[in-house]
LODREN-104940 format. One line per 10 residues: for each residue x, y, z of N, C-alpha, C. Coordinates in steps of 0.05 Angstrom, whole numbers, always signed. Example, Ala and Ser with C-alpha at 12.3 -4.5 7.8 and 13.67 -1.06 7.14 Angstrom:
BEGIN
+264 -114 +156 +246 -90 +156 +264 -66 +156  +257 -45 +142 +273 -21 +143 +258 +1 +157;
// end
This chain:
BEGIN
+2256 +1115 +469 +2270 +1137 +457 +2274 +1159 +477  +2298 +1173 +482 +2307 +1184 +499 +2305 +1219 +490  +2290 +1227 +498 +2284 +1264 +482 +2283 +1281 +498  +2291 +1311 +492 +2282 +1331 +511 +2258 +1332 +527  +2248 +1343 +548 +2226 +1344 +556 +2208 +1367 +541  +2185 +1379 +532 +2172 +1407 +526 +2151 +1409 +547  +2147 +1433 +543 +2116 +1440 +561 +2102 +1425 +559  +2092 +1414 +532 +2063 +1396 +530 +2073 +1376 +546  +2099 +1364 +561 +2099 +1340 +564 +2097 +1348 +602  +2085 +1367 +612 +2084 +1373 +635 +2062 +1352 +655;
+2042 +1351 +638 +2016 +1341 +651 +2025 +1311 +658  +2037 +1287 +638 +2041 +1268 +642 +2064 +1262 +659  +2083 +1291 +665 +2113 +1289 +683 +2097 +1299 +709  +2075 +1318 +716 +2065 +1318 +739 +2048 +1287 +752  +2038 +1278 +732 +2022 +1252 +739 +2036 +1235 +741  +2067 +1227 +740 +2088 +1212 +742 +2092 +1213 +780  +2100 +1242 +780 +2109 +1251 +803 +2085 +1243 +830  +2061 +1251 +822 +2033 +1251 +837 +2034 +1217 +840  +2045 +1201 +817 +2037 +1171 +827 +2059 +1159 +843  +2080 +1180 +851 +2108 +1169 +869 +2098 +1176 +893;
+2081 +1197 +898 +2075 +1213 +915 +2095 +1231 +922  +2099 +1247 +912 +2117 +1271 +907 +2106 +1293 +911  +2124 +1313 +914 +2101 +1340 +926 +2104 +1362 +902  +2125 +1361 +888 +2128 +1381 +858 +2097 +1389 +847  +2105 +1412 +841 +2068 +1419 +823 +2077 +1420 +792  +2066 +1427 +781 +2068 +1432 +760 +2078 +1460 +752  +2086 +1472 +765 +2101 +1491 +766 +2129 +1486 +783  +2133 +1472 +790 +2156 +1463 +793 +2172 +1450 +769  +2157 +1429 +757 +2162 +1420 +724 +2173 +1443 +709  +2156 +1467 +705 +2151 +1489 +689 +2180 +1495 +694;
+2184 +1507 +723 +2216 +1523 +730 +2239 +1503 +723  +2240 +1479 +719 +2261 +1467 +719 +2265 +1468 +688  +2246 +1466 +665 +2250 +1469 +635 +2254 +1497 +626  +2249 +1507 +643 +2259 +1537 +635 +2280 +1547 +645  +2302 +1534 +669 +2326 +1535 +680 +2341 +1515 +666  +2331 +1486 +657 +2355 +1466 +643 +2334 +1460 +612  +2323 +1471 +593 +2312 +1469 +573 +2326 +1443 +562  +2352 +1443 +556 +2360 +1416 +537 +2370 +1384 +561  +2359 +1392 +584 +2373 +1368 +603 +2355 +1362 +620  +2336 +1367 +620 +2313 +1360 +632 +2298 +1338 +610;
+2305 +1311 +607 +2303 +1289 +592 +2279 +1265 +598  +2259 +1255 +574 +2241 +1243 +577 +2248 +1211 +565  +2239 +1191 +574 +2240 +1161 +554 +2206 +1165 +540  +2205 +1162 +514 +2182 +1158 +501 +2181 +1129 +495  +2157 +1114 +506 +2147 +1088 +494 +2119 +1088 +484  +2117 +1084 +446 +2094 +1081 +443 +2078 +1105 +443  +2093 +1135 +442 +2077 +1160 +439 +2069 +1170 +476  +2076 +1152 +498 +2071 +1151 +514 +2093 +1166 +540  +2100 +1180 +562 +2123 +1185 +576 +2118 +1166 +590  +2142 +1149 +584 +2155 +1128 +601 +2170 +1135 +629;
+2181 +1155 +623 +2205 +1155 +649 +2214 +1188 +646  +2228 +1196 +667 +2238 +1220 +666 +2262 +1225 +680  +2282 +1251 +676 +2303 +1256 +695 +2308 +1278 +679  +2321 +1297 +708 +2325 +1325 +701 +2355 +1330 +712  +2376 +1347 +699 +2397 +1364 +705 +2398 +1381 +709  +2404 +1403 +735 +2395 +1421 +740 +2428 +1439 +744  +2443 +1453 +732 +2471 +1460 +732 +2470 +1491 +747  +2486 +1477 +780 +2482 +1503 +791 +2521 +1512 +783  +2517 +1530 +769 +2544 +1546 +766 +2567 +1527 +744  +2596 +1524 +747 +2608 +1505 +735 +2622 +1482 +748;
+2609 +1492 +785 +2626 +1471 +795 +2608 +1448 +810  +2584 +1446 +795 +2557 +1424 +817 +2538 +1426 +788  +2527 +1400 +784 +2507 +1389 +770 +2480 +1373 +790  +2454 +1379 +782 +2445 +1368 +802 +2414 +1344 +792  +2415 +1321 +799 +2400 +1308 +779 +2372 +1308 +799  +2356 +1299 +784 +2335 +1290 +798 +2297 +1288 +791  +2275 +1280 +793 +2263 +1280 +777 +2260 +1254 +768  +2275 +1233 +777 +2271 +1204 +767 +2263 +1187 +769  +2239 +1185 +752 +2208 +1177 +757 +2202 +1155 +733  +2194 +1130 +740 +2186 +1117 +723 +2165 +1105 +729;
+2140 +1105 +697 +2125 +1102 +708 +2121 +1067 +715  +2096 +1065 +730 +2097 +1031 +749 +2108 +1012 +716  +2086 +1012 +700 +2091 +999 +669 +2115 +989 +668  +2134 +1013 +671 +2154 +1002 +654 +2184 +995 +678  +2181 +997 +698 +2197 +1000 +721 +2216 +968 +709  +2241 +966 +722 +2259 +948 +721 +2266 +935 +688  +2268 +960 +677 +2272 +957 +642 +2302 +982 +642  +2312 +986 +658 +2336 +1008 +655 +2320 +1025 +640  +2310 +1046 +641 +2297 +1062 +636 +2307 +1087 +651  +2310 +1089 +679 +2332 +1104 +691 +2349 +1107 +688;
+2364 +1089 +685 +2393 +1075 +680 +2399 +1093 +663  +2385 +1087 +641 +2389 +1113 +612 +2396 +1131 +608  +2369 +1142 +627 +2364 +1177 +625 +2390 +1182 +646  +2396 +1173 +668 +2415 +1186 +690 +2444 +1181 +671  +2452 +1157 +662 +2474 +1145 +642 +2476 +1171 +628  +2456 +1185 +618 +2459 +1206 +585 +2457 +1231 +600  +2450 +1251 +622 +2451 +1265 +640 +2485 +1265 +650  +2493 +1245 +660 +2523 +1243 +671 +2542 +1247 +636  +2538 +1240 +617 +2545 +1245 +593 +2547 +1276 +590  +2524 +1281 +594 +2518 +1314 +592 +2537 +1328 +610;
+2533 +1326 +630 +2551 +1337 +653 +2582 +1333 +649  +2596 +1317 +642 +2621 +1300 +644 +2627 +1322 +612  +2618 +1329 +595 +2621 +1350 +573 +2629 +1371 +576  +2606 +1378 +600 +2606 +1407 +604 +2628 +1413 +621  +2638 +1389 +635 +2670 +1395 +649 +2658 +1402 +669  +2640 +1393 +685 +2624 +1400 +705 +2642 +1376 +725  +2649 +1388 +742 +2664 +1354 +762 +2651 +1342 +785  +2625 +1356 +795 +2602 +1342 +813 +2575 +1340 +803  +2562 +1318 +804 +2542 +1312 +808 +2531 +1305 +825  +2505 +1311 +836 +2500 +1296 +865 +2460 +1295 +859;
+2451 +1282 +879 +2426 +1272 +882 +2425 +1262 +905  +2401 +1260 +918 +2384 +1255 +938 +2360 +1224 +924  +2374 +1204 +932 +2363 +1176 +924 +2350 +1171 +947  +2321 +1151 +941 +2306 +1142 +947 +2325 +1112 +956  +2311 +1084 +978 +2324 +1068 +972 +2320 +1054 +943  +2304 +1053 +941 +2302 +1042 +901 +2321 +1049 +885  +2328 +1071 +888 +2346 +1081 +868 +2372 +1073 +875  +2382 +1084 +902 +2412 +1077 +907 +2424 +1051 +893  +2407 +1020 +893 +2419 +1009 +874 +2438 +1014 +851  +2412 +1035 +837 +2412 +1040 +803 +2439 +1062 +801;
+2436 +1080 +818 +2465 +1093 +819 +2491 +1087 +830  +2491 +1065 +853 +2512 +1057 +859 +2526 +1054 +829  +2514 +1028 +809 +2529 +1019 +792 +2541 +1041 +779  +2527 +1067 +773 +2533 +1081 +756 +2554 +1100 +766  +2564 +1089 +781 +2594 +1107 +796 +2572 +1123 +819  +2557 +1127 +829 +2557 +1143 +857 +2571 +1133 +880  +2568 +1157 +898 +2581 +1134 +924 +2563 +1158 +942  +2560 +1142 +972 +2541 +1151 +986 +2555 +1175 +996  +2543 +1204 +1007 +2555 +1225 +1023 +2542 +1230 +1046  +2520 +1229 +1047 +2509 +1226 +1075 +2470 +1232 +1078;
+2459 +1224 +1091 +2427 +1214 +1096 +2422 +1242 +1093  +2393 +1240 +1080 +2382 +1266 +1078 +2343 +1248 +1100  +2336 +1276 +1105 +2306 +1267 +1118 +2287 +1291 +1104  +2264 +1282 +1104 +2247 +1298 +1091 +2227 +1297 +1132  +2218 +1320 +1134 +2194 +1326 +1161 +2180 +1339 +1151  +2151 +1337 +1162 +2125 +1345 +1154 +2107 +1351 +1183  +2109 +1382 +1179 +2093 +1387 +1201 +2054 +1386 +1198  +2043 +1374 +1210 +2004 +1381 +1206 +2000 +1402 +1215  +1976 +1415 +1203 +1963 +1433 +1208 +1955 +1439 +1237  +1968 +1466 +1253 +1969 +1463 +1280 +1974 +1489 +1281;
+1963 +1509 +1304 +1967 +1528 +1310 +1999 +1536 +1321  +2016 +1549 +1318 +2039 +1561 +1318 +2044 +1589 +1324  +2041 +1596 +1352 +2039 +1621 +1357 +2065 +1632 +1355  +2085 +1657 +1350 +2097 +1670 +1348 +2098 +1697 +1363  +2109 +1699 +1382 +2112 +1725 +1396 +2114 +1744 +1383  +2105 +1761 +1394 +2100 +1798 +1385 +2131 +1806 +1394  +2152 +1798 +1410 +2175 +1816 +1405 +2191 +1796 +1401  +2182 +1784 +1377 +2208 +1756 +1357 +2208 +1776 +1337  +2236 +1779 +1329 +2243 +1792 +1297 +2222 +1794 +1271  +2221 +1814 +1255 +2199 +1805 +1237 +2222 +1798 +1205;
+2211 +1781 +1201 +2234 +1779 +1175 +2221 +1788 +1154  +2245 +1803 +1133 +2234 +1822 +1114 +2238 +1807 +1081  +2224 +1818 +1066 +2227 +1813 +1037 +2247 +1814 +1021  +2257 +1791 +1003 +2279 +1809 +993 +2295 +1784 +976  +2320 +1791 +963 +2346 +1768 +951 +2343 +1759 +975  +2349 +1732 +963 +2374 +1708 +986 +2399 +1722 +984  +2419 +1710 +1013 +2442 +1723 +999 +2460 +1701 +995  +2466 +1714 +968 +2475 +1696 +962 +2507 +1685 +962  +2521 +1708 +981 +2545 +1693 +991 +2544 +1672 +1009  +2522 +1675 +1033 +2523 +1655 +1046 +2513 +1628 +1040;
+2497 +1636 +1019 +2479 +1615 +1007 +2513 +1595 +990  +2523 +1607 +977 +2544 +1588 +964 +2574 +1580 +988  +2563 +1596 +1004 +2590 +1585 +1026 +2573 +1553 +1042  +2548 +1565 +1039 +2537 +1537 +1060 +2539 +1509 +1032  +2521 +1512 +1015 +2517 +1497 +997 +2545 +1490 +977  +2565 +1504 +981 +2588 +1488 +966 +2587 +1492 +931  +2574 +1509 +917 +2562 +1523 +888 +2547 +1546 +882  +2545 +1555 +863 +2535 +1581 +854 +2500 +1573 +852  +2488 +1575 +867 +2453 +1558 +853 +2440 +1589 +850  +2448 +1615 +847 +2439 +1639 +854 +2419 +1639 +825;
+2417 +1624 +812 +2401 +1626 +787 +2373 +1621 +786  +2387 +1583 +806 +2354 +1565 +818 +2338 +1596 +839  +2354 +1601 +858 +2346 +1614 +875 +2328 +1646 +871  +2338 +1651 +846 +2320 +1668 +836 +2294 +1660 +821  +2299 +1642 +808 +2273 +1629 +804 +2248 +1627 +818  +2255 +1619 +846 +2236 +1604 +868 +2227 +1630 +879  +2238 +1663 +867 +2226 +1689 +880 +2237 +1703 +902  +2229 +1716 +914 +2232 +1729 +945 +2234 +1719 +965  +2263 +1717 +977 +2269 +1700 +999 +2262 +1724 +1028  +2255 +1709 +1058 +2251 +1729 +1075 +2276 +1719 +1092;
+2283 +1744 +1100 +2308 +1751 +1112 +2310 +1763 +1142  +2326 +1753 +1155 +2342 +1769 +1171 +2371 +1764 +1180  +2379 +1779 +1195 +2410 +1787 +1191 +2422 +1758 +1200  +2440 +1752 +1180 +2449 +1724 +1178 +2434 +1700 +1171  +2417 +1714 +1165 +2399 +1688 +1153 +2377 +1693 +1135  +2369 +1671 +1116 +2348 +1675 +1096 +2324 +1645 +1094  +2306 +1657 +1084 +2292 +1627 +1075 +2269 +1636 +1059  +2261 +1608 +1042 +2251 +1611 +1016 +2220 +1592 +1016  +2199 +1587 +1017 +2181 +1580 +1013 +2157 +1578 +1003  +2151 +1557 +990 +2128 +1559 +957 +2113 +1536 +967;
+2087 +1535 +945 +2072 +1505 +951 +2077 +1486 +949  +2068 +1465 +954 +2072 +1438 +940 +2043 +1430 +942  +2049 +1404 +921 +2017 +1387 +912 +2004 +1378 +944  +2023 +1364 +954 +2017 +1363 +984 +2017 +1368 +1010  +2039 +1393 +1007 +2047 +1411 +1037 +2058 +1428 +1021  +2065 +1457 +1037 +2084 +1473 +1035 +2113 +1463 +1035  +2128 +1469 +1022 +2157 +1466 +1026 +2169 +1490 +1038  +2187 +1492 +1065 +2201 +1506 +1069 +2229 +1499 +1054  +2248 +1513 +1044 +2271 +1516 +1041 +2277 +1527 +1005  +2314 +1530 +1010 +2318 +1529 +1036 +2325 +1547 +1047;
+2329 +1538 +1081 +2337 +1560 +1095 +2368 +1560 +1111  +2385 +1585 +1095 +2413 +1585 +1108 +2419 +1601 +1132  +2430 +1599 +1144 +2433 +1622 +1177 +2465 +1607 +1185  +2474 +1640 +1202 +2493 +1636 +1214 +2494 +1626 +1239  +2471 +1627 +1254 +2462 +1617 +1275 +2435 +1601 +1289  +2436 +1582 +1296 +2405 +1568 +1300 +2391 +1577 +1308  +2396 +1605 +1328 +2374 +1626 +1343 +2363 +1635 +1314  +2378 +1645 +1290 +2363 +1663 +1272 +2337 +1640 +1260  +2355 +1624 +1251 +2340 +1603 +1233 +2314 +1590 +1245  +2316 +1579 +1277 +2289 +1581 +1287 +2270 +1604 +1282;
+2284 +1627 +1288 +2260 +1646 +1289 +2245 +1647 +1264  +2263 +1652 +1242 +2255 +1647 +1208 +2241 +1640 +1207  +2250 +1601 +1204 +2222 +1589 +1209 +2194 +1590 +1219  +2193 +1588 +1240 +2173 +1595 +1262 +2158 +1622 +1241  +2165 +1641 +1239 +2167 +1655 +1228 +2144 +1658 +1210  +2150 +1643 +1179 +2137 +1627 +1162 +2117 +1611 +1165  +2130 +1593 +1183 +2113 +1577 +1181 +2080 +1584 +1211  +2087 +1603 +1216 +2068 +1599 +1237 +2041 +1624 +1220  +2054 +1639 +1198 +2037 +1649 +1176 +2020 +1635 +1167  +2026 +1611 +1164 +2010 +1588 +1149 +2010 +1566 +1168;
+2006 +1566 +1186 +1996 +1545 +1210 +1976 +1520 +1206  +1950 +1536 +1185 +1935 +1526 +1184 +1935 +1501 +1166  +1956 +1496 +1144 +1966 +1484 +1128 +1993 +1459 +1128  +1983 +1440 +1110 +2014 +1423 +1129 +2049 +1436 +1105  +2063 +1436 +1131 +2092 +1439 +1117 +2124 +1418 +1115  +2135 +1418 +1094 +2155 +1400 +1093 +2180 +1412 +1102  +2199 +1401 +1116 +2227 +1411 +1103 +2253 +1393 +1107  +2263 +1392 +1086 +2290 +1369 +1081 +2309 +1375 +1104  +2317 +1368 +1123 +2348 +1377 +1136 +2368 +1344 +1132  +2392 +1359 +1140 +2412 +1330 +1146 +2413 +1323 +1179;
+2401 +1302 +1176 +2404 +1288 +1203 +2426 +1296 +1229  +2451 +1291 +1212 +2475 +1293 +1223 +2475 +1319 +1230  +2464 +1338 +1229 +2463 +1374 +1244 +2438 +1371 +1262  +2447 +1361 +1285 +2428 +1364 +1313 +2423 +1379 +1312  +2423 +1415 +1309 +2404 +1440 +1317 +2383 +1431 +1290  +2390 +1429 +1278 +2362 +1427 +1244 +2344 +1415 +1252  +2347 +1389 +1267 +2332 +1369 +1277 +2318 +1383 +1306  +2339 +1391 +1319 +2318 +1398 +1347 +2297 +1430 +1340  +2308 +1444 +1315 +2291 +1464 +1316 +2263 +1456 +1305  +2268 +1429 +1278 +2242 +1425 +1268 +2225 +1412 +1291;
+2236 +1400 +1312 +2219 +1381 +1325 +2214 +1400 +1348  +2224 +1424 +1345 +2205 +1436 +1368 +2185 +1459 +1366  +2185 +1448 +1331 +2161 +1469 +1318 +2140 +1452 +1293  +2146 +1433 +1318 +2125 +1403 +1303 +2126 +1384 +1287  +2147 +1387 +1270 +2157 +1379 +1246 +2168 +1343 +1260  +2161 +1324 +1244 +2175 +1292 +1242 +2180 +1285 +1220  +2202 +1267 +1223 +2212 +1258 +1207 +2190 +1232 +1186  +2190 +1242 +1163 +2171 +1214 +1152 +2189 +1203 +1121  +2206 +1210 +1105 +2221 +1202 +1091 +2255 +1210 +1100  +2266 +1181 +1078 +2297 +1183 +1087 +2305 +1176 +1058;
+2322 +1189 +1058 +2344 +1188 +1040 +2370 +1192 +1034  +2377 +1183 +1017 +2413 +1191 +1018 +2432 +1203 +998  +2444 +1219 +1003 +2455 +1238 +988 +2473 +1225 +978  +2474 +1228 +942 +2497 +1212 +934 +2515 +1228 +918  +2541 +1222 +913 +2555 +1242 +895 +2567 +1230 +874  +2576 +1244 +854 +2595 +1224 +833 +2611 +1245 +831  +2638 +1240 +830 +2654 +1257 +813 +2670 +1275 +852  +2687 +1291 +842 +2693 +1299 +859 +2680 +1322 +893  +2694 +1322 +907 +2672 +1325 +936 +2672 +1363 +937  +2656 +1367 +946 +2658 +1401 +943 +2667 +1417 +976;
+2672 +1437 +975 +2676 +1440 +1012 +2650 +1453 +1009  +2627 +1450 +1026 +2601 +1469 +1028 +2607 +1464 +1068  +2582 +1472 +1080 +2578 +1492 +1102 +2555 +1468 +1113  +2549 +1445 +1115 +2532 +1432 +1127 +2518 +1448 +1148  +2538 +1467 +1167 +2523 +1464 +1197 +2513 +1492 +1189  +2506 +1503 +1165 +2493 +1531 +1163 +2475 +1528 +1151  +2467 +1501 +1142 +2437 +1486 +1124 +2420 +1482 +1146  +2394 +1492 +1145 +2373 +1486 +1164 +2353 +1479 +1156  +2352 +1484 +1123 +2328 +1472 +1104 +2338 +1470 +1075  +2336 +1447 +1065 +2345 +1441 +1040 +2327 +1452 +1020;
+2336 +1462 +995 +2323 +1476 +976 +2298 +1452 +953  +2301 +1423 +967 +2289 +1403 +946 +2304 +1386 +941  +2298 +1358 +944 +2307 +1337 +928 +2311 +1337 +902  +2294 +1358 +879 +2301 +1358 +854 +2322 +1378 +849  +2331 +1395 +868 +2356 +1409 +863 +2375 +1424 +883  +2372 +1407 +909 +2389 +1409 +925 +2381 +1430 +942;
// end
């Protein structure tokens, strides 16, 4: 049976995620039912959460899925199939004309059929715990909004809603970035800049605050500065994935993405 998700159903949607090895906390769960309350969708078997998938609607012109987790039990029963099938239902209503996601290879099967088509490789990098020194006359970045013009010129949608959610982005001129926990590293992103000089420094920035701790962050392959700034502030590549779209293509800003905001919502 195919049902909304509620709070109480948080603990068994974090222990879904924890057995993919996923880095979401449970407050990540939390923000996404309180941003998509009726589309954030569970399979019930037997009183039990079978499976999950979330819609995350940035603005009216991008839908964003993700969250699609089934548990081992019940795997290769279309169980996904479902929830993403009744999500694209949802979206396709709302007159929404993109959808997109960041698939695992397991999945790309399951959405090819369902009309995706590939747009291009996403990487997840994970820096270890390692000292990160930061010069005394590097910019200090300050507290504050994302901004959010640049933020929808790079990303191709309005996500200024998600982005408030996730809190106080740190800033400097032409550039911003956003960073919270995860179950197993920090996540950086994301982070937008007009220039790779800013966005290194950001980073670095951040991340050298919390050195002592390991950190993630999504970039697109295909933007050589994303890649050479994480790998020269430790960061490797250890997951791949691929960005898929349904529905029509959006114009966004690839070469001003330096850290993706999450696989569960772009």
């Amino acid at each position: 049976m195919i049902r909304p998700l509620g709070y109480g159903d948080v603990p068994a949607a974090f222990a879904l995620s924890c057995a993919a090895g996923w880095n979401q906390t449970t407050e990540d769960w939390q923000r996404l039912l309180r941003l998509a309350p009726e589309t954030c969708l569970g399979f019930e078997r037997e009183g039990r959460l079978a499976a999950t998938a979330t819609l995350l609607c940035h603005g009216r012109d991008l839908a964003w899925i993700g969250m699609v987790l089934t548990h081992p039990d019940d795997r290769r029963q279309g169980l996904a199939s479902a929830l993403v099938g009744r999500l694209l239902e949802i979206a396709t209503h709302r007159g929404i004309p993109t959808v997109k996601l960041d698939a695992t290879d397991q999945g790309r099967p399951i959405y090819a059929r369902l009309g995706f088509t590939n747009e291009q490789p996403v990487e997840r990098w994970r820096r270890e715990p390692a000292p990160l020194p930061c010069p005394a006359s590097a910019p200090a970045p300050v507290s504050g909004t994302p901004d959010f013009r640049l933020d929808r010129e790079a990303f191709g949608a309005d996500r200024s809603v998600f982005l408030h959610a996730l809190g106080n982005a740190w800033r400097l001129d032409g550039a911003y970035a956003l960073e919270r926990a995860g179950s197993l590293a920090r996540h950086l992103g994301p982070c937008i800049a007009r220039n790779p000089a800013r966005a290194a420094a950001l980073i670095r920035a951040l991340v050298s605050a919390r050195s002592d701790e390991p950190w993630f962050l999504d970039i697109f392959p295909g933007q050589p500065p994303a890649a050479e700034i994480a790998e020269s502030l430790g960061f490797a590549p250890v997951r791949y994935l691929m960005r898929m779209r349904y529905g029509a293509p959006l114009l966004s800003r690839d070469d001003l993405v330096f850290a993706m905001g999450g696989f569960e919502a772009g």
